[in-house]
N, C-alpha and C positions, 0 to 999 in steps of 0.2 A: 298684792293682787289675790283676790278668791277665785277657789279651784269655777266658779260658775264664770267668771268675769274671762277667763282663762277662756274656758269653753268657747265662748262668744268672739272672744279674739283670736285664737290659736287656730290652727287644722289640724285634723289627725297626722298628716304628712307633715307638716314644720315641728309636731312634738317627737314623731318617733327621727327626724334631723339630729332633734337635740337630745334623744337620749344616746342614738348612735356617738355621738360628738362627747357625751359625757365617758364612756367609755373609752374611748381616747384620750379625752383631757380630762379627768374627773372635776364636777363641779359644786362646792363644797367641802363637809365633813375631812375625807383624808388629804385633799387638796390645803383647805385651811390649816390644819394640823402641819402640815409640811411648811408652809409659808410663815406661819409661827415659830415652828424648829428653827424655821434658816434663819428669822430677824436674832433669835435669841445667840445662836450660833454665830453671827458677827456682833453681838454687843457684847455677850459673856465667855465665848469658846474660846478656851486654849487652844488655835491651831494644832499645834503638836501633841496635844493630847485627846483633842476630843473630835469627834463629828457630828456631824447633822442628825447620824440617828439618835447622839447621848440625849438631845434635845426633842425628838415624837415624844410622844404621848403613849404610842402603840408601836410596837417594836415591827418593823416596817418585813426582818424576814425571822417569824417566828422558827425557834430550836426546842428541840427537847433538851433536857437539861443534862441526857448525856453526849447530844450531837453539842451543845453550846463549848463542856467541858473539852471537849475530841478535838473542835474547833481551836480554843484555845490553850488545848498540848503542841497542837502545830504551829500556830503563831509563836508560841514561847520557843519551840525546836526552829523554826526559821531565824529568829533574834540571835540565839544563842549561835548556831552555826554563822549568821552572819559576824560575829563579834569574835568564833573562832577564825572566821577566812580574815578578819582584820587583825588581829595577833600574828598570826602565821604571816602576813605581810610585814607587819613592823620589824618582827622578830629576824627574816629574810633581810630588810634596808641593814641594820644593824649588823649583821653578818658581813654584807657587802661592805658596808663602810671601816667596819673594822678590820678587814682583808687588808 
């Protein structure tokens, strides 16, 4: 449809609807790029490794590259103390069992 054709059928009031509406839902461009990520993210994603954002196009919550790094010292310190607090459990059963 041409932006004239438009004209003649739309209202001011049903356009500025749908741009309000678009801002809530977005319509297009990052919408599509989303809807893409997610097809690809059930035909190709490793669950456990990946997610929906490995698959944008456009990194959905931009970092500087030393918030990204800082980012991922804490993920690694979360992991790591997770795999400490599960040691420290096994290591405890075995105690107990060998009592």
């Amino acid at each position: 449809m041409t932006v004239a054709q438009l004209e003649k059928s739309m209202s001011y009031r049903e356009l500025n609807e749908w741009r309000a509406y678009d801002q809530i839902d977005p319509i297009g461009g990052y919408r599509q790029d989303l809807q893409t990520a997610f097809m690809a993210y059930l035909a190709y994603g490793d669950k456990a490794k990946h997610s929906i954002n490995d698959f944008l196009v456009v990194d959905p919550e931009p970092m500087s590259a030393e918030l990204k790094e800082k980012a991922e010292r804490e993920k690694q310190k979360q992991k790591l103390e997770r795999q400490t607090a599960k040691l420290q459990a096994d290591i405890q059963r075995v105690k107990i069992k060998g009592a």
